[in-house]
N, C-alpha and C positions, 0 to 999 in steps of 0.2 A: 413761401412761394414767391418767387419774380417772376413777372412777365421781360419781356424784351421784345422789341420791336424795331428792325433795321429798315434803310432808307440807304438811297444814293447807288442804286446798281443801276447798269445800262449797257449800252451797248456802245463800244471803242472803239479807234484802229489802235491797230498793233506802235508800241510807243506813246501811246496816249497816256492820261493818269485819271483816274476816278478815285471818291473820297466815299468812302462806306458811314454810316453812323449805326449806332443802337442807342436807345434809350432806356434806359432798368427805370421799373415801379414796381412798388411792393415792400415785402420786409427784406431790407438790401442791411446786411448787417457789415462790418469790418472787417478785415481781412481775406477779402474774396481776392479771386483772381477771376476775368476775365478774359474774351479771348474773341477772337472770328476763325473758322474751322469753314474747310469749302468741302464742296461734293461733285463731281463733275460726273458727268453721264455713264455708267457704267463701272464705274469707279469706288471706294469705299472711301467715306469723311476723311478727310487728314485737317492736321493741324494746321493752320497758317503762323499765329502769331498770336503771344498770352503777352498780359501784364498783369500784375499783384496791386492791390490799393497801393504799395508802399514806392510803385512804376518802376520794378525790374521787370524786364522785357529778355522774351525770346522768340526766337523765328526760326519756322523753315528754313532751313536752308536754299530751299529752290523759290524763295525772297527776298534773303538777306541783302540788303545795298538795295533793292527797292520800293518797301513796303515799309510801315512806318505806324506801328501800332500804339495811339496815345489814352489815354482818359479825363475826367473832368469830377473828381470825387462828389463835390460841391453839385453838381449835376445832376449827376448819377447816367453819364454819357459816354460810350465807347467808339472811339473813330479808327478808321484803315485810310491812310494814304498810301494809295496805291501809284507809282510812277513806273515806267518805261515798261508798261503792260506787254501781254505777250499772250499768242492766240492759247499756248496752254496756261494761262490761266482765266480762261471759259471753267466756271461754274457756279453752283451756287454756293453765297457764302451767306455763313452762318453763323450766328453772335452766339455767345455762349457765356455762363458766368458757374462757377462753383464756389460752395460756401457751407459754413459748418465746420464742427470740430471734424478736424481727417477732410475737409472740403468734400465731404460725403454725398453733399445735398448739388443739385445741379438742375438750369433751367436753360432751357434753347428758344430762338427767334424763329420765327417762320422762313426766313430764308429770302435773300435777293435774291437774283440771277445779273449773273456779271458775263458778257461778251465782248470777246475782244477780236474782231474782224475787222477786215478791209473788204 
């Protein structure tokens, strides 16, 4: 079991940037992948942005060029640089990690809330 526990949501104007964190504790084994997943009102989870311990990165598409998803092995820390914010991306986002032979095993954060208004 991991816990996970994220930090740094708020509220923006549109173009602003905010930096997300999680922090994993627990039995955090090697070769997980990581990730923040958002959820917006009415909406169903989608993906945002994964990394692998080994830091191959993918992203949404409706991110790419401005989101910036890193980690901190040593750590055990997952961050979102978020730049040139945009009112759709209002929601809450989600830290996530899976782990296990087949990455079978999977643990979720409680969720920030990210607003992005003027």
């Amino acid at each position: 079991q991991v816990q996970l526990v994220e930090s740094g949501g708020g509220l923006v104007q549109p173009g602003g940037s905010l930096r997300l964190s999680c922090a994993a504790s627990g039995s955090i084994f090697s070769g997980n992948v990581m990730g923040w997943y958002r959820q917006a009102p009415g909406n169903e989870r989608e993906l945002v942005a994964t990394i692998t311990s080994g830091g191959s990165t993918n992203y949404a598409d409706s991110v790419k060029g401005r989101f910036a998803i890193s980690r901190d092995n040593a750590k055990n820390t997952l961050q979102l640089q978020m730049n040139s914010l945009k009112p759709e991306d209002t929601a809450v986002y989600y830290c996530n990690i899976k782990y296990g032979t087949f990455l079978r095993f999977e643990n979720w954060g409680q969720g920030t809330q990210v607003t992005v208004s003027s």
